[in-house]
N, CA, C and O atoms as a CHARMM CRD file, in Angstrom:
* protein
*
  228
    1    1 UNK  N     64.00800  46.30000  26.71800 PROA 1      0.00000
    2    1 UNK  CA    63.62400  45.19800  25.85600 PROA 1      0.00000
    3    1 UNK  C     64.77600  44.90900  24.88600 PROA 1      0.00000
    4    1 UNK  O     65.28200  45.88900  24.34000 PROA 1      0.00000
    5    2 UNK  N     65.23200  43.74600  24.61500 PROA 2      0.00000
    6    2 UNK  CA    66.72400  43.20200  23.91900 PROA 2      0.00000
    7    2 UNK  C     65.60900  43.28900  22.21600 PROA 2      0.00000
    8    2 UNK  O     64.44100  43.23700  21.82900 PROA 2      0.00000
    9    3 UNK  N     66.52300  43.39400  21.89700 PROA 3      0.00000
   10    3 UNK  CA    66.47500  43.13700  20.39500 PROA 3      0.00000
   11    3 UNK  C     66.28000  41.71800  19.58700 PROA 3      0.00000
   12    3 UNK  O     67.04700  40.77100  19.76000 PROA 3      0.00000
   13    4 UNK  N     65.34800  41.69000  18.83400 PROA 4      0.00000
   14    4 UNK  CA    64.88800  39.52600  18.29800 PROA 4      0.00000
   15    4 UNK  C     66.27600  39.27600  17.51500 PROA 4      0.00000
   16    4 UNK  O     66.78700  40.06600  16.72100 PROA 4      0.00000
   17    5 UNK  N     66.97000  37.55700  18.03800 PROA 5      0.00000
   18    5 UNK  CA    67.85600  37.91500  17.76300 PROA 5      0.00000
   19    5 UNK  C     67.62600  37.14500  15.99600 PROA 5      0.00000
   20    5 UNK  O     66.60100  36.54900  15.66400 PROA 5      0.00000
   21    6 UNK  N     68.54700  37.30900  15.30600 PROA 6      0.00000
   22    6 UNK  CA    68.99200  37.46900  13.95700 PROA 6      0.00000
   23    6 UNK  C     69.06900  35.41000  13.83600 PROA 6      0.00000
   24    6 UNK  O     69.53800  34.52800  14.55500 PROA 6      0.00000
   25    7 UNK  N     68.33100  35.44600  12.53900 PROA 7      0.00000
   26    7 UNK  CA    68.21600  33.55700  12.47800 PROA 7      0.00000
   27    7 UNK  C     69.10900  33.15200  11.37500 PROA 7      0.00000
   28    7 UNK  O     69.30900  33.94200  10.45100 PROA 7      0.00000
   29    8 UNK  N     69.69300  31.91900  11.39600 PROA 8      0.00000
   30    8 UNK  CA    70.61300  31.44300  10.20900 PROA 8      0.00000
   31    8 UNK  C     69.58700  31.42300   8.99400 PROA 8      0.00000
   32    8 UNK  O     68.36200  31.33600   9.07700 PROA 8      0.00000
   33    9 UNK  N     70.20800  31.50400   8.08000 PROA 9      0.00000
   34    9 UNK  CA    69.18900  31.23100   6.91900 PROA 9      0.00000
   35    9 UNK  C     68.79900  30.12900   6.58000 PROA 9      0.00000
   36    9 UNK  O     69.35800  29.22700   7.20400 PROA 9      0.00000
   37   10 UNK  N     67.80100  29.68800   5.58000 PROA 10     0.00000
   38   10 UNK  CA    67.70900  28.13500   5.02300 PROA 10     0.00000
   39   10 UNK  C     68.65200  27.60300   4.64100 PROA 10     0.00000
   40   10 UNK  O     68.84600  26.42700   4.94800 PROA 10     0.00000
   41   11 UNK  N     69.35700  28.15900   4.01000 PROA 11     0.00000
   42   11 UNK  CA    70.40900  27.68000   3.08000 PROA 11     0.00000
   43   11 UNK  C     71.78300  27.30500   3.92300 PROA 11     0.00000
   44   11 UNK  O     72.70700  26.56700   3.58100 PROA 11     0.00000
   45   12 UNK  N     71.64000  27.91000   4.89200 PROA 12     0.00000
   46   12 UNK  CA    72.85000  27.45900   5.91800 PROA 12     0.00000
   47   12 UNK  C     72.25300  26.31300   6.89000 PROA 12     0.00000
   48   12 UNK  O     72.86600  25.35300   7.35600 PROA 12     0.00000
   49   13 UNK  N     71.16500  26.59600   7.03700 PROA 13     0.00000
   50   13 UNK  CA    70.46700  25.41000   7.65200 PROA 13     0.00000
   51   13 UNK  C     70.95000  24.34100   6.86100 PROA 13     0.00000
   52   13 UNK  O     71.82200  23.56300   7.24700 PROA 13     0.00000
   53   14 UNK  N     70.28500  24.28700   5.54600 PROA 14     0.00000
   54   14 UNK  CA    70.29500  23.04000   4.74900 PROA 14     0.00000
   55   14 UNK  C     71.86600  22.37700   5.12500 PROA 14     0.00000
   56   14 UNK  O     71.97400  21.32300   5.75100 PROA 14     0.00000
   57   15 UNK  N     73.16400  23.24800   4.58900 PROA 15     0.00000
   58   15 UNK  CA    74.24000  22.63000   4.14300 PROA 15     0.00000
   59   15 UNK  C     74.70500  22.20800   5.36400 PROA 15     0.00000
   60   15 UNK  O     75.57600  21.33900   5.30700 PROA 15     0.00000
   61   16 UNK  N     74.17200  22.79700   7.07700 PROA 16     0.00000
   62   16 UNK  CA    74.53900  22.30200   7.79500 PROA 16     0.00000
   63   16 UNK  C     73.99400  21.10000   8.14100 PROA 16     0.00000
   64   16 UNK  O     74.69400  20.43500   8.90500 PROA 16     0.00000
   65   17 UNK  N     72.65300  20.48500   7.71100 PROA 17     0.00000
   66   17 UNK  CA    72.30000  19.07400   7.81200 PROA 17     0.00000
   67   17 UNK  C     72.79500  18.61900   6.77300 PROA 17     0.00000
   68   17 UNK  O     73.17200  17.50400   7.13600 PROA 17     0.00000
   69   18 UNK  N     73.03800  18.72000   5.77700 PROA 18     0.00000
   70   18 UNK  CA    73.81800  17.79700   4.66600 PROA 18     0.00000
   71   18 UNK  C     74.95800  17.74400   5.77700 PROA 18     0.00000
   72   18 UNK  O     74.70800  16.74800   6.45700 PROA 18     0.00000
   73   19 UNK  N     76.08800  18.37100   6.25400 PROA 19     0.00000
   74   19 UNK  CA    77.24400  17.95400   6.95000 PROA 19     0.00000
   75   19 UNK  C     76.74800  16.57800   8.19400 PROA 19     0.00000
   76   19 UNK  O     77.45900  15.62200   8.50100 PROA 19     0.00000
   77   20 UNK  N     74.95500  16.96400   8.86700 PROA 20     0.00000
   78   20 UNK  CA    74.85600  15.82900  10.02200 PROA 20     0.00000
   79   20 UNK  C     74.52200  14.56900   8.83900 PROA 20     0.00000
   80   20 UNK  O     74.81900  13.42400   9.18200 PROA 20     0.00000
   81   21 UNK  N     74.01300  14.74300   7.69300 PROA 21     0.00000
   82   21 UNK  CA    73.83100  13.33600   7.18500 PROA 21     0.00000
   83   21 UNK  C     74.99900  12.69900   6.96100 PROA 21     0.00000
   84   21 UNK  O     74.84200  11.51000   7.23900 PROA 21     0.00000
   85   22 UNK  N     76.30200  12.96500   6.52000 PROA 22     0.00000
   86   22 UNK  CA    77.15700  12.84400   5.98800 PROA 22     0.00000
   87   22 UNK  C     77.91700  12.11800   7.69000 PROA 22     0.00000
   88   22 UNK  O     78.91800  11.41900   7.53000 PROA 22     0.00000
   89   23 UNK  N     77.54900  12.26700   8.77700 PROA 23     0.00000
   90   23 UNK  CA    78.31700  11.99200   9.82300 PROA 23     0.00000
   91   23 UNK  C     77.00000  11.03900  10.65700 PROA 23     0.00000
   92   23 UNK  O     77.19500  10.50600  11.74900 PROA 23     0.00000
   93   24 UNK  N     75.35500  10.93800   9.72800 PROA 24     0.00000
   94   24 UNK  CA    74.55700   9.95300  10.42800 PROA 24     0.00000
   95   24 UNK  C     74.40300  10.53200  11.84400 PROA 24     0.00000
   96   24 UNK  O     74.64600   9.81200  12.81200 PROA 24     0.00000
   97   25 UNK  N     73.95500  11.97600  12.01800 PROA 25     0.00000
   98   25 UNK  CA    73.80000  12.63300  13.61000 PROA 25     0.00000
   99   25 UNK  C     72.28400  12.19500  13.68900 PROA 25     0.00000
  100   25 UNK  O     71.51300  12.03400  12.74300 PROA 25     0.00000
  101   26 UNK  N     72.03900  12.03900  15.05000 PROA 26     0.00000
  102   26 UNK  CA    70.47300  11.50700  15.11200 PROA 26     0.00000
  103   26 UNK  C     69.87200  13.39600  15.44100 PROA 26     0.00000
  104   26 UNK  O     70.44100  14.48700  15.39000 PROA 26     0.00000
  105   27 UNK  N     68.89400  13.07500  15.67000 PROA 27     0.00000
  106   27 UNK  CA    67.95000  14.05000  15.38900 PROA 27     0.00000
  107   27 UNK  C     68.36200  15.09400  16.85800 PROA 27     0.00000
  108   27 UNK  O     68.17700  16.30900  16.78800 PROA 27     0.00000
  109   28 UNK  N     68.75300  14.64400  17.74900 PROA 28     0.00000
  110   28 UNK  CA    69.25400  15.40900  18.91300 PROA 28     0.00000
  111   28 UNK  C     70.47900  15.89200  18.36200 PROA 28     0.00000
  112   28 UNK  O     70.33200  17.04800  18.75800 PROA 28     0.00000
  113   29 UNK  N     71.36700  15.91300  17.87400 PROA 29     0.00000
  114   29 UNK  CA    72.66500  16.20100  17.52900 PROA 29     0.00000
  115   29 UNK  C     72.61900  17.19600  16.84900 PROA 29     0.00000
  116   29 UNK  O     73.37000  18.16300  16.97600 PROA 29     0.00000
  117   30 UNK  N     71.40500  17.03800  15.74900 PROA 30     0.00000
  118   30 UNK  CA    70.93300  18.23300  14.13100 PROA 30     0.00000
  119   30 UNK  C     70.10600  19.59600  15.50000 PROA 30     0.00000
  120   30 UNK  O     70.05200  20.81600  15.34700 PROA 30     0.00000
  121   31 UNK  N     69.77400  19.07000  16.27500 PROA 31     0.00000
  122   31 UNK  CA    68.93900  20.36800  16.97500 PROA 31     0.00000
  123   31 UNK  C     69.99800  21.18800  17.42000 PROA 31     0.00000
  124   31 UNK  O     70.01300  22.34500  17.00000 PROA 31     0.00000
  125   32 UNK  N     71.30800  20.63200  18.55500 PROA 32     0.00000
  126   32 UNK  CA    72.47000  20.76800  19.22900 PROA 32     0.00000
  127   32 UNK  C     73.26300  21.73900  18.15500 PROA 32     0.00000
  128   32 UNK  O     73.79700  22.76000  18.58900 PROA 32     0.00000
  129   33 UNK  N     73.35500  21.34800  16.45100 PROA 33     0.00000
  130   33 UNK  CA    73.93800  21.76300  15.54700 PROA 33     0.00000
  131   33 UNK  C     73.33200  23.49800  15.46100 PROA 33     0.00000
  132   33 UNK  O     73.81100  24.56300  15.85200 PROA 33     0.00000
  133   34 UNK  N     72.09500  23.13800  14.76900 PROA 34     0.00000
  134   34 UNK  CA    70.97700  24.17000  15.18100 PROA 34     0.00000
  135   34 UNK  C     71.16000  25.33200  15.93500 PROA 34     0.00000
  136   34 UNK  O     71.07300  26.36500  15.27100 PROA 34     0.00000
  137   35 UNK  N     71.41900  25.48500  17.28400 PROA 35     0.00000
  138   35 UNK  CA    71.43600  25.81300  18.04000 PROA 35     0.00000
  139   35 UNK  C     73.20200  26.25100  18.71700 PROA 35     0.00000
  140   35 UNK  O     73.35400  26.95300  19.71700 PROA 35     0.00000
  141   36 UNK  N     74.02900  25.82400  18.13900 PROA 36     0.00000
  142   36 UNK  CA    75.27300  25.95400  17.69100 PROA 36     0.00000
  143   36 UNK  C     75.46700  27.16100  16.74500 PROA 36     0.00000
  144   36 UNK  O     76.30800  28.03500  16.95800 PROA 36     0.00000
  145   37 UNK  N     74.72600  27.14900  15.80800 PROA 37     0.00000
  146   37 UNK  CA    74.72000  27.25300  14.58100 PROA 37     0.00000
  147   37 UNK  C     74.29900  29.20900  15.12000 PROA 37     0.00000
  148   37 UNK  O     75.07600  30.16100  15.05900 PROA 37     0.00000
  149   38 UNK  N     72.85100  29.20700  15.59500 PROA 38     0.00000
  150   38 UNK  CA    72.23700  30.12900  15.82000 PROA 38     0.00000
  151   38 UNK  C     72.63500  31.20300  17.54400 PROA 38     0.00000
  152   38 UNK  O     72.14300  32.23800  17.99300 PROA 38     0.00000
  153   39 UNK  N     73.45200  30.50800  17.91600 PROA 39     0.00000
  154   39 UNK  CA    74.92300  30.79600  19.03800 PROA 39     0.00000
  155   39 UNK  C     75.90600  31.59200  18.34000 PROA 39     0.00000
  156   39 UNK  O     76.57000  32.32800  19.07100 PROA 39     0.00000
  157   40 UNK  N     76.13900  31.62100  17.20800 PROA 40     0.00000
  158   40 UNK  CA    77.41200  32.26700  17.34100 PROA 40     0.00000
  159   40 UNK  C     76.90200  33.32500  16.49200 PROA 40     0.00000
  160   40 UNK  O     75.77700  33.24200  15.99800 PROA 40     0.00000
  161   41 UNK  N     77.86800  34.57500  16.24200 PROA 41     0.00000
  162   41 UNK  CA    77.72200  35.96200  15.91300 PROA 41     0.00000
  163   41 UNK  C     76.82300  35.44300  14.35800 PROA 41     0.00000
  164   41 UNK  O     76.81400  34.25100  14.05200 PROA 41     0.00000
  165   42 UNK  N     76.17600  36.39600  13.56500 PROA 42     0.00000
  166   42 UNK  CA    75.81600  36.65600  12.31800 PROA 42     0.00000
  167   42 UNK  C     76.89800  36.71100  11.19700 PROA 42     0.00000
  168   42 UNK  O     76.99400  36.37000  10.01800 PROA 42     0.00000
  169   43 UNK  N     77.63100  37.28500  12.11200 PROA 43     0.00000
  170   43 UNK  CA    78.73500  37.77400  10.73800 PROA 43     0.00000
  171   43 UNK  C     79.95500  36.59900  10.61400 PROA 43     0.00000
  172   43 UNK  O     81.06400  36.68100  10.08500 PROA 43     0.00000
  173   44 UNK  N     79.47300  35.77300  11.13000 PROA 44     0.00000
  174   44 UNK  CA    80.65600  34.18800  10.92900 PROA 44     0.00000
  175   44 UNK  C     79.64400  32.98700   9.88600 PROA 44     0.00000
  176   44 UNK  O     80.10300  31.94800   9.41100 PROA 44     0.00000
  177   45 UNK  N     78.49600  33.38200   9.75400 PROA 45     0.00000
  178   45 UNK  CA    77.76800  32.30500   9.47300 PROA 45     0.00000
  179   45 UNK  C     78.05400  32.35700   7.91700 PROA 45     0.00000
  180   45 UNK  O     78.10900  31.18700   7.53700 PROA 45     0.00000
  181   46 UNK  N     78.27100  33.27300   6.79900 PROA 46     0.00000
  182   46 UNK  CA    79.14700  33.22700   5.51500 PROA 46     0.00000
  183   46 UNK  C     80.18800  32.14400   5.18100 PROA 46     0.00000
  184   46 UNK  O     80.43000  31.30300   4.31500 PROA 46     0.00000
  185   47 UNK  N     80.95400  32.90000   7.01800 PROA 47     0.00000
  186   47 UNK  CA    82.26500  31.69200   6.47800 PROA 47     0.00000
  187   47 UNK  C     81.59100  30.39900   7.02200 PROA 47     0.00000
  188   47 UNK  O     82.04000  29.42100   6.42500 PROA 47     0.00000
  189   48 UNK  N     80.92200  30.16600   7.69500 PROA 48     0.00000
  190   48 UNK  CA    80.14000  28.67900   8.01800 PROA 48     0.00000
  191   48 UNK  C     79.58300  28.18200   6.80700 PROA 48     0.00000
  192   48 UNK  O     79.86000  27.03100   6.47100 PROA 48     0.00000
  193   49 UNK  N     79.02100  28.71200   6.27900 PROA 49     0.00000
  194   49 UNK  CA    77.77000  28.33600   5.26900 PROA 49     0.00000
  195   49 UNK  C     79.22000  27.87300   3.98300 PROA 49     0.00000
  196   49 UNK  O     78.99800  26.77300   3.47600 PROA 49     0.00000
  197   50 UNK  N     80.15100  28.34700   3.62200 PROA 50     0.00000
  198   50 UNK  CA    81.42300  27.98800   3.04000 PROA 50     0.00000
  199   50 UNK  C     81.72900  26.99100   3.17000 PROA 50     0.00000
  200   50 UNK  O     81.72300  26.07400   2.34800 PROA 50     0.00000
  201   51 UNK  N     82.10000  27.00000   4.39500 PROA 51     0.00000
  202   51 UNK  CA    82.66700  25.67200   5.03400 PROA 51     0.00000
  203   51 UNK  C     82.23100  24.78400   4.73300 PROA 51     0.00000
  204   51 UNK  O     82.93400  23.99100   4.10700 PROA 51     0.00000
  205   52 UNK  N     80.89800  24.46900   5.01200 PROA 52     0.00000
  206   52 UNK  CA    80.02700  23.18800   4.67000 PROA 52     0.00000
  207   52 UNK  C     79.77000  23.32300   3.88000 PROA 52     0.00000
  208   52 UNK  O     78.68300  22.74900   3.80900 PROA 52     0.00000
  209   53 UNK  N     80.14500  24.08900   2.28200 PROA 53     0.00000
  210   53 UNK  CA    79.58400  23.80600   0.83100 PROA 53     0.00000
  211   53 UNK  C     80.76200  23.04300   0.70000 PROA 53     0.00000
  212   53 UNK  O     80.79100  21.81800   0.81800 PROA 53     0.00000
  213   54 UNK  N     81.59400  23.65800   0.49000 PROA 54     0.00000
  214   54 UNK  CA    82.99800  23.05700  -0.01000 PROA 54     0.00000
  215   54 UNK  C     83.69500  21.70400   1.09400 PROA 54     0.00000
  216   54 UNK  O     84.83200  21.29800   0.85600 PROA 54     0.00000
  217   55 UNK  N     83.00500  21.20000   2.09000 PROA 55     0.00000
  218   55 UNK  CA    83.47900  19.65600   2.80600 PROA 55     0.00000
  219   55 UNK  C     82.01900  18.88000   2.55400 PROA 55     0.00000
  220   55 UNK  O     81.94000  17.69400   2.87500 PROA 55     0.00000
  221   56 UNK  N     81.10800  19.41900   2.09700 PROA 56     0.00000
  222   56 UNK  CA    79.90400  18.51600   2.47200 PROA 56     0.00000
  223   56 UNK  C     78.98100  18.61900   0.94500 PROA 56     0.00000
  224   56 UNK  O     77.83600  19.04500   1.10000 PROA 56     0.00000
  225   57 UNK  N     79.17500  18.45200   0.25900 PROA 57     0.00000
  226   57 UNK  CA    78.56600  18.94100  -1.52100 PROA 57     0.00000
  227   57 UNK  C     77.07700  18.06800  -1.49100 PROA 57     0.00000
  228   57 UNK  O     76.32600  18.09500  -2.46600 PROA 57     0.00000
């Protein structure tokens, strides 16, 4: 049995839809993001959640 895997937080959620409003992504694009988002390792999502404070306020 695999292990449940590990979820982005709200707060990275949030700043990553502030980045789709800011670029007008329709609602398929914010899921794609989502799911992007919840794809890559745990331990990158800090510097993600960065990223989009400081380009997307």
């Amino acid at each position: 049995m695999s292990a449940p895997q590990a979820l982005p937080s709200a707060e990275l959620l949030d700043a990553a839809m502030r980045c789709c409003d800011y670029w007008g992504d329709s609602a398929e694009r914010r899921q794609e993001m989502v799911q992007d988002i919840t794809a890559m390792p745990p331990e990158d999502w800090p510097d993600l959640l960065k990223y989009f404070r400081e380009l997307y306020r």
